[in-house]
ZAVEX-119903 format. One line per field, with one value per residue (C-alpha): residue in three letters; chain; x, y, z. Coordinates in pm, whole numbers, plus 50000, padded with zeros to 5 digits. Each point is the difference from the previous one (the first is absolute). Layout:
timar = [ALA,...];
fimar = [A,...];
c1 = [X,...];
c2 = [Y,...];
c3 = [Z,...];
//
This chain:
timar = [UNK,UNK,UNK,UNK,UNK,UNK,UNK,UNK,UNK,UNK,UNK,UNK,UNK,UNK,UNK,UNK,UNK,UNK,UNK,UNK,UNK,UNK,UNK,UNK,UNK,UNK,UNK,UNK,UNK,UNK,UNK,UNK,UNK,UNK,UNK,UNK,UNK,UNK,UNK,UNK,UNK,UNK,UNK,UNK,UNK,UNK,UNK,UNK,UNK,UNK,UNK,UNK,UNK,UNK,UNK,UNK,UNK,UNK,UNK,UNK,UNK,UNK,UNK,UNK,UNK,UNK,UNK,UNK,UNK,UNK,UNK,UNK,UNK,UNK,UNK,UNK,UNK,UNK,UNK,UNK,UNK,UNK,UNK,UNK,UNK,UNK,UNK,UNK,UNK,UNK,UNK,UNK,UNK,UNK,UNK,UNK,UNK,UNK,UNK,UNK,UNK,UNK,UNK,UNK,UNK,UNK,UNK,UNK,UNK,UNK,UNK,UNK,UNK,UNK,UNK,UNK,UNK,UNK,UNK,UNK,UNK,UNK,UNK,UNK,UNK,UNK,UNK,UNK,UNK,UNK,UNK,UNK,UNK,UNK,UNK,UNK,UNK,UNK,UNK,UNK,UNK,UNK,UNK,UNK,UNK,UNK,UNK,UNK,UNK,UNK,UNK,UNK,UNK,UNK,UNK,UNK,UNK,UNK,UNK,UNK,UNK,UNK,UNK,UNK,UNK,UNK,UNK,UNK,UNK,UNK,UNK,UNK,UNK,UNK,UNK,UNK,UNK,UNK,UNK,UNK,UNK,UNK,UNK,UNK,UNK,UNK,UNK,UNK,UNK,UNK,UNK,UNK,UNK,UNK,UNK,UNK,UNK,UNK,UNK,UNK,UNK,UNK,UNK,UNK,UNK,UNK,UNK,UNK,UNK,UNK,UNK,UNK,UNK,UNK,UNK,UNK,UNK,UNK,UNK,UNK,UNK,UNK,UNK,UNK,UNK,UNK,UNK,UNK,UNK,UNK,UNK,UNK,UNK,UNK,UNK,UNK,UNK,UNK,UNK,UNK,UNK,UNK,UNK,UNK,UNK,UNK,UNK,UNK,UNK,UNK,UNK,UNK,UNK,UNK,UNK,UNK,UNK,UNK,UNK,UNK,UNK,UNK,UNK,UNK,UNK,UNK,UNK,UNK,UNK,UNK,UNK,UNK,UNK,UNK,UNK,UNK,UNK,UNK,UNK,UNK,UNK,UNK,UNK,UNK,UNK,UNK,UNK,UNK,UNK,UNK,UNK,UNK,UNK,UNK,UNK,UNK,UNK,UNK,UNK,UNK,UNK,UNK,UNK,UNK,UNK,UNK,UNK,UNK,UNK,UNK,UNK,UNK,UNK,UNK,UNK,UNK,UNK,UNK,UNK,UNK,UNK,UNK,UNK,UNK,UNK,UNK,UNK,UNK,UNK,UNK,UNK,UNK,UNK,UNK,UNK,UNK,UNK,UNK,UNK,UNK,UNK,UNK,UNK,UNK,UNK,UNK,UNK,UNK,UNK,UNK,UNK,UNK,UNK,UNK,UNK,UNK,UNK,UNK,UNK,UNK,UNK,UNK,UNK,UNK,UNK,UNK,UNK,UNK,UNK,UNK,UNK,UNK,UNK,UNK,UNK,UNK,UNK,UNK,UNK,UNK,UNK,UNK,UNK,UNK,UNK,UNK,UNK,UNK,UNK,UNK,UNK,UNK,UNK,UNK,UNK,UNK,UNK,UNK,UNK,UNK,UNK,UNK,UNK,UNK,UNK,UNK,UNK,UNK,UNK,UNK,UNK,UNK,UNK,UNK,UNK,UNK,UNK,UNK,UNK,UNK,UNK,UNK,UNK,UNK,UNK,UNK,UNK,UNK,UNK,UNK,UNK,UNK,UNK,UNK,UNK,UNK,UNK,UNK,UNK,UNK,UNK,UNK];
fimar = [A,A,A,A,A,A,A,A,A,A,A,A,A,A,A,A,A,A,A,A,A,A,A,A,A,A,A,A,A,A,A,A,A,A,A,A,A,A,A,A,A,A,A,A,A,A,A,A,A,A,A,A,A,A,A,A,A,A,A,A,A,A,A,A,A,A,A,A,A,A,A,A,A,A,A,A,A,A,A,A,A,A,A,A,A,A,A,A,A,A,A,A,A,A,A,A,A,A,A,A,A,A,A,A,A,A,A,A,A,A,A,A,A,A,A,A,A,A,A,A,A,A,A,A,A,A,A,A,A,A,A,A,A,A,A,A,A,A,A,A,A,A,A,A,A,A,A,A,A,A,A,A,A,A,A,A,A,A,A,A,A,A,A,A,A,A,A,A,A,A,A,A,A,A,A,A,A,A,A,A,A,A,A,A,A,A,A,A,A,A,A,A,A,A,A,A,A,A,A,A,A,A,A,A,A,A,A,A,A,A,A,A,A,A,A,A,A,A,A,A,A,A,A,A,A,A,A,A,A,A,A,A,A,A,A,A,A,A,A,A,A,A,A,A,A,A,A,A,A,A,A,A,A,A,A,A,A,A,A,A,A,A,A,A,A,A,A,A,A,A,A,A,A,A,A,A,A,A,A,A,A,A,A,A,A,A,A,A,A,A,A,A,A,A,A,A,A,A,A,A,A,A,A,A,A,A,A,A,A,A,A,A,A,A,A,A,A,A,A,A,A,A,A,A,A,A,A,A,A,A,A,A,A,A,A,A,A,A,A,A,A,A,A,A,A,A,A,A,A,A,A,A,A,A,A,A,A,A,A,A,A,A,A,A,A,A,A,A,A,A,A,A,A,A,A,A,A,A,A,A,A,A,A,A,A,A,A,A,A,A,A,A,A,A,A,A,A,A,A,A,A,A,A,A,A,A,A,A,A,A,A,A,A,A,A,A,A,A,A,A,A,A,A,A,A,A,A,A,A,A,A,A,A,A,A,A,A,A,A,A,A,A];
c1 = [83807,50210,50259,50006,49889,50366,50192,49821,50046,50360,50023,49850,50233,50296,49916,49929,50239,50043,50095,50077,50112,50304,50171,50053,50101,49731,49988,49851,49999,50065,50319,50228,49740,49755,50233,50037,49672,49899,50284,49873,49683,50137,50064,50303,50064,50146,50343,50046,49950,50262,49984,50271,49850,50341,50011,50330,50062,50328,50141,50189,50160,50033,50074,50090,50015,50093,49770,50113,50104,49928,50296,49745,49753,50243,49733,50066,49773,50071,49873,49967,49897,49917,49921,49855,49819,49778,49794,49654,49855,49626,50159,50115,49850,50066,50253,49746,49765,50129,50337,50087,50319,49879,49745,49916,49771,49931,50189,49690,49787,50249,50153,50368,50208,50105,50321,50111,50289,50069,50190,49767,49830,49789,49972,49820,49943,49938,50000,50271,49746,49591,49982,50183,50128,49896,50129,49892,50094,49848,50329,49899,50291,49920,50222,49932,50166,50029,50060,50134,50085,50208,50159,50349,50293,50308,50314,50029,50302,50232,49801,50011,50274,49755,49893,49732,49724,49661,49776,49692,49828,49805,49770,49703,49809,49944,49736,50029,49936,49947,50271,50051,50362,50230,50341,50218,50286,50364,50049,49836,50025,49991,49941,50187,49853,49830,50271,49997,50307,49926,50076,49937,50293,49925,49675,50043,49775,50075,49880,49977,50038,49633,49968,49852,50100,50063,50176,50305,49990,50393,49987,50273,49962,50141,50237,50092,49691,50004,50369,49965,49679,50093,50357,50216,49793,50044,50360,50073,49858,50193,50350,49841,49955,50373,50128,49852,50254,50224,49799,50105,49730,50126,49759,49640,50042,50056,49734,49768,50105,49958,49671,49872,50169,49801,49682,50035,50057,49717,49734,50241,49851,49590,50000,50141,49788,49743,50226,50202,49939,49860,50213,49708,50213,50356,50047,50216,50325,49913,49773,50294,50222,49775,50012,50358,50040,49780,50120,50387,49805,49922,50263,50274,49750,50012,50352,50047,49793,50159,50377,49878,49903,50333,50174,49896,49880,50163,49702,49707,49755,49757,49927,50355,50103,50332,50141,50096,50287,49972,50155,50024,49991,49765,50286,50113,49686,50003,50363,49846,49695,50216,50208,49773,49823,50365,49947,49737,50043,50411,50013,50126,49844,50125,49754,49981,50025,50322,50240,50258,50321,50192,50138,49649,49858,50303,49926,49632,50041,50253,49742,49771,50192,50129,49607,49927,50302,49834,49659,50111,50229,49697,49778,50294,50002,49624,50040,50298,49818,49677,50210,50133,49669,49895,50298,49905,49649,50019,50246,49730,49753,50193,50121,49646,49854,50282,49952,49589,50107,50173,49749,49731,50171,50063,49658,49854,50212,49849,49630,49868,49619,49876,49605,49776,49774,49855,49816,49648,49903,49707,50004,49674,49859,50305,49884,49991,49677,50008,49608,49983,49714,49976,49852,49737,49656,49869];
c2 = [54647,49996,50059,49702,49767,50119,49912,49650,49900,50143,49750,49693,50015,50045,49671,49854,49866,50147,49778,50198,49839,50154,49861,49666,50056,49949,50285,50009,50217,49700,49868,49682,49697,50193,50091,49618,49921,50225,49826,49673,50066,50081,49598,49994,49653,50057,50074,50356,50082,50208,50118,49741,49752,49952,49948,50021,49894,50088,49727,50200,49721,49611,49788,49619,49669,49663,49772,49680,49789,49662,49833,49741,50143,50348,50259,50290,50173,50300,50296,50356,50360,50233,50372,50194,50331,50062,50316,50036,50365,49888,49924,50406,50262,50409,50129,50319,49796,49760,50067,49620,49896,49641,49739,49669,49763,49596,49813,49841,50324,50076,49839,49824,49954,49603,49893,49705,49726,49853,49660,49943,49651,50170,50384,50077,50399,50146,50403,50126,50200,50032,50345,50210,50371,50194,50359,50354,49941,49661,49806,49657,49821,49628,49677,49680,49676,49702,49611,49852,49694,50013,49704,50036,49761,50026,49793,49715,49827,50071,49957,50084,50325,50161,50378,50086,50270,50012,50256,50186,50191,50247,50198,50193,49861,50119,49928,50168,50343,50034,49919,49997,50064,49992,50206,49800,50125,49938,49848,49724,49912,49685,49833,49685,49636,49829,49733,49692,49861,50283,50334,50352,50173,50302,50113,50236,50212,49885,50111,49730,50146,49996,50292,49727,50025,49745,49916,49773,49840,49812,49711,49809,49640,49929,49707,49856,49850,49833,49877,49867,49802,49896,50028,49964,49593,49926,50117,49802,49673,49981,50082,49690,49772,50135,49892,49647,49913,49949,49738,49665,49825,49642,49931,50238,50273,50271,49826,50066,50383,50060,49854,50214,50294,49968,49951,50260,50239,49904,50064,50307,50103,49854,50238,50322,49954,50173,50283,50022,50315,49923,50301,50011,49966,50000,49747,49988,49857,49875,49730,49850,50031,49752,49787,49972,49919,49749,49806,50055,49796,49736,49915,50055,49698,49766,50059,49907,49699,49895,50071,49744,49691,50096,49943,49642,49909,50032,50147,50238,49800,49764,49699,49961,49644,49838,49767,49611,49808,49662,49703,49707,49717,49947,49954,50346,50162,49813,50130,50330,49947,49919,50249,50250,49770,50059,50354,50100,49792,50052,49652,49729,49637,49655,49766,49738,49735,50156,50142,50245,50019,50216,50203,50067,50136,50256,50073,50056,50235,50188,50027,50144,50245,50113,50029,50217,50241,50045,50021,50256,50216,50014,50110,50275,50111,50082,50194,50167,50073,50123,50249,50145,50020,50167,50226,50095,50073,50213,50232,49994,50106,50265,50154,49993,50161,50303,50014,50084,50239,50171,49999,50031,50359,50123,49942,50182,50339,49973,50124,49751,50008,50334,50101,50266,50177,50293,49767,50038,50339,50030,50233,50005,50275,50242,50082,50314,50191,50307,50070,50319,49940,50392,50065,49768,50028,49939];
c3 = [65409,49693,50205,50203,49692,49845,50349,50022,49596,50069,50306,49823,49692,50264,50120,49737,49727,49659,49754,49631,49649,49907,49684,50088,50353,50312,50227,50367,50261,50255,50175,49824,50066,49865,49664,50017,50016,49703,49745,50105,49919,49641,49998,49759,49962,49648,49867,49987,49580,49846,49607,49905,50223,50230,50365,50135,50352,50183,50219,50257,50159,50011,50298,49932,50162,49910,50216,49839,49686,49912,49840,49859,49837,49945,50147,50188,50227,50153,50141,49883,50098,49721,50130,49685,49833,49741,49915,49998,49923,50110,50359,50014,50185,49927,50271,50004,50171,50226,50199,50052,49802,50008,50132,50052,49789,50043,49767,49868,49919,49707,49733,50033,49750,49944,50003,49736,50043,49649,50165,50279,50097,50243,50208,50285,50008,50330,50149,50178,50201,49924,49961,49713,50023,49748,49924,49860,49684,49955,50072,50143,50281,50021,50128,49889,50134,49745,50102,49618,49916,49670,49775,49998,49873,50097,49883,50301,49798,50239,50298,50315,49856,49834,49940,49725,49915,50025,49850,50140,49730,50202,49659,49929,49725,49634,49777,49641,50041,50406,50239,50384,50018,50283,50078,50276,50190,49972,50341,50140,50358,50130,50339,50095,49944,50296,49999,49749,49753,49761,50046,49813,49970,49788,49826,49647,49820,49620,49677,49638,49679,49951,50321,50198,50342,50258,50340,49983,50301,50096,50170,50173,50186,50334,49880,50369,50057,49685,50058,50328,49934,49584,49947,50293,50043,49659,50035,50345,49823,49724,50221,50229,49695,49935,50332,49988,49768,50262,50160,49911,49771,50057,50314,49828,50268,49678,49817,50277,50095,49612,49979,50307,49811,49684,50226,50179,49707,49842,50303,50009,49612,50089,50340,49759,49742,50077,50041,49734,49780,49630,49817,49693,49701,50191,50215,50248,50010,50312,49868,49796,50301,50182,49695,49982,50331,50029,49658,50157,50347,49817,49758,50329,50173,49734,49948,50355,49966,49694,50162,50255,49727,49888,50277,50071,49642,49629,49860,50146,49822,50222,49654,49975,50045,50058,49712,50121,49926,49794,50099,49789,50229,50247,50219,49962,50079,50297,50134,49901,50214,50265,49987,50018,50308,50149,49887,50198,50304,50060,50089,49747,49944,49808,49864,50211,49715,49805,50228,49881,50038,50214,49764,49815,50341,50044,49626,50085,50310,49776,49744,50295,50176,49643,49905,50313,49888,49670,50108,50273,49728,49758,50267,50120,49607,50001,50301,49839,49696,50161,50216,49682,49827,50333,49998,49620,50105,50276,49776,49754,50222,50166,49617,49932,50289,49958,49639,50057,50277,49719,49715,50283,50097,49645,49877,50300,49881,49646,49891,49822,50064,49928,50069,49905,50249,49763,49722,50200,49871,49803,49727,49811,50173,49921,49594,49930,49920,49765,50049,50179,50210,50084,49695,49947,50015,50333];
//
C-alpha cells in the first residue's frame, strides 16, 4: 500500500505544474505559454526600478517617411518605425529551469516604455506587432510605429528652389533625478515619399550641444510644378504685354489687348491665392514678383491710353479747353465764323447782300486749302510725337523688365532670411539634483 500511494503522488505532481520562487525569476515546470502565463500574472505595468532610477532603452533601428508638408501652415507629418530594447530583470527566468531562450508576451500585460517628440503638434503611437519577445535575461524587443505631425519652418524666400531642414526630436524624458533615456543609431533609413511637391531626401541622426538628440530631416521641393503653374504664366504675360507694343494704338486695338491683359492677370492672382505658400517670417519672393508685375500691367495700359490722347490731342488731360481768338469788329468774327463754316463743309459761300470780289474768293480758298495743310501737319506732328514717346516707352519697359531679371537672380543666390528650427526645447526639467535618493530614509 505505501507502495502504490508513492507511484500515484509521484504521478499527480508529474502532471501537475510546479511553480517555485527563485530570486526574482518565476520558475515552472510547463512549456512557453505556460512561462508566459506565469510572468503575466506578475502584472508589471511599471517601469522597471533601478538604484539610480535610469531606464535606458536602445533604439536598434529607425525607419522614416515623409507623408506630406503643408507649405501653408509649415507642418510636416510623416511616418516612423522605431524597433527598440530595454531591460527588465523581473521579466527573467533562471536558464536552470526553463530551456527556452525566449518567449512571447502581449504588449499590453507589461509595461512600454513612451517615446517623447519635443516639436510635435500631435503623435499617434501604434504597435508594430501585439505581442512582444521577451528573452532569458529579461531583454524586452518591441516596434512601435509613430504618425507625427511636427512644426517646422523653412526659408520659402526663394520659392519654389528651395531645400531646408526640419527636425524630429525623438527623447526619453527626464524629470530631476529619474530619467528614461534613449540611445539612437547612427543610420537612419528612410522609405521614399508617397508622391507630393515635397520630397525627403536624406534623414540624419544629430546631436546639440546640450546632448539632445534629434533627426534632421532634408527636404527638397519639386520646383516644376511650381514653374509651370506660377512662373512660366506670369512670365508669358508680361512678354505678351511686351509684344503689344507693336500694335498700333491710334485705332484702341492695344488699349483693348492691354486691358484684357491686366484682367486676366489679376483672376490669374484670386484663383492662386489660395495656394500660395505663407513662408512664416520669410516670405517669399514670389509674392513681390506678382506685385511687380502687376504694377508694370498697369502703368504699360495707361501709358498706352495716354500715347493715344497724345496722338490726336496736345494734352492727355480730359478739362482742358481750347483758347479763342478775339476779333474786334463784329465783322471779323463773322469772316471767322465763316470761315470755319467753309471749314467744315469744303464748300465756300458769299453773302448774298455784299458780294466779294473775285480776287477776295481766290484769297479765301487759299486761306482754306492753306488751313487744311496746317491742320493736317499738326495732326501728323502728334502722331510723330506719340510714336517717339511710344518708342521711349517700350525701351523703358524692356530695360526694366531685364534689369529685375537681374536683381531677381542675384537675390535668389544670397541667404537673406535665416530661421531657427531648434528653439522649441524645453529645459526646465534638465536641473540637476545632488540629493542622493539611495540613501534616504525610506
Amino acid at each position: 500500500m505505501v507502495l502504490q500511494h508513492r507511484i500515484s503522488l509521484l504521478l499527480l505532481l508529474c502532471s501537475s505544474p510546479l511553480v517555485f520562487a527563485a530570486g526574482n525569476s518565476t520558475v515552472a515546470a510547463c512549456d512557453r505559454r505556460c512561462l508566459a502565463n506565469a510572468l503575466v500574472g506578475k502584472e508589471l505595468f511599471s517601469a522597471p526600478q533601478s538604484n539610480n532610477c535610469t531606464i535606458v532603452v536602445n533604439i536598434t533601428s529607425i525607419q522614416y517617411q515623409m507623408l506630406s508638408f503643408d507649405t501653408k501652415g509649415m507642418e510636416m507629418t510623416s511616418r516612423i518605425k522605431i524597433n527598440m530594447e530595454w531591460m527588465d530583470p523581473d521579466l527573467g527566468w533562471m536558464q536552470e529551469r526553463y530551456r527556452f531562450p525566449t518567449i512571447i508576451l502581449p504588449v499590453d500585460k507589461i509595461w512600454i516604455p513612451g517615446i517623447v517628440l519635443e516639436n510635435s503638434i500631435d503623435t499617434t503611437v501604434e504597435p508594430y506587432a501585439k505581442d512582444v519577445q521577451v528573452r532569458r535575461d529579461g531583454t524586452v524587443t518591441h516596434a512601435l510605429v509613430l504618425y507625427t505631425r511636427v512644426s517646422c519652418e523653412i526659408n520659402l524666400f526663394s520659392y519654389p528652389f528651395v531645400t531646408g531642414q526640419c527636425p524630429v526630436a525623438i527623447n526619453g524624458w527626464s524629470q530631476k533625478s529619474c530619467e528614461l533615456k534613449i540611445q539612437m543609431p547612427d543610420n537612419v533609413s528612410t522609405v521614399p515619399s508617397s508622391g507630393g511637391e515635397w520630397q525627403a531626401l536624406n534623414v540624419n541622426k544629430n546631436v546639440d550641444p546640450s546632448e539632445r538628440v534629434y533627426l534632421q530631416v532634408e527636404l527638397s521641393i519639386n520646383s516644376f510644378g511650381a514653374v509651370v503653374t506660377l512662373i512660366l504664366p506670369s512670365a508669358l504675360i508680361m512678354m505678351a504685354d511686351l509684344v503689344s507694343f507693336a500694335l498700333p494704338f491710334e485705332g484702341g486695338e492695344r488699349n483693348s489687348f492691354k486691358v484684357t491683359l491686366v484682367l486676366s492677370f489679376t483672376m490669374f492672382l484670386l484663383i492662386l491665392n489660395d495656394h500660395l505658400p505663407n513662408g512664416g517670417n520669410c516670405s517669399p519672393l514670389l509674392h513681390y514678383h506678382f506685385s511687380f508685375c502687376l504694377v508694370c500691367l498697369v502703368v504699360s495700359m495707361l501709358t498706352s491710353i495716354v500715347l493715344t490722347r497724345l496722338s490726336v490731342e496736345d494734352s492727355f488731360l480730359l478739362c482742358r479747353r481750347r483758347s479763342a481768338k478775339v476779333h474786334p469788329s463784329n465783322n471779323s468774327k463773322t469772316q471767322h465764323d465763316s470761315l470755319d463754316q467753309e471749314k467744315d463743309t469744303g464748300v465756300i459761300t458769299t453773302n448774298s447782300g455784299d458780294l466779294a470780289p473775285e480776287g477776295a474768293s481766290l484769297q479765301k480758298i487759299v486761306n482754306f486749302l492753306e488751313n487744311l495743310d496746317k491742320g493736317e501737319e499738326e495732326k501728323q506732328s502728334k502722331v510723330s510725337f506719340a510714336y517717339r514717346l511710344d518708342r521711349f516707352c517700350f525701351g523703358f519697359f524692356l530695360s526694366i523688365y531685364i534689369l529685375y531679371v537681374i536683381i531677381l537672380i542675384s537675390i535668389t543666390r544670397t541667404d537673406i532670411c535665416k530661421v531657427n528650427n531648434l528653439d522649441f526645447w524645453d529645459n526646465s526639467d534638465r536641473g540637476d539634483d545632488n540629493f542622493d535618493y539611495s540613501t534616504a530614509d525610506p
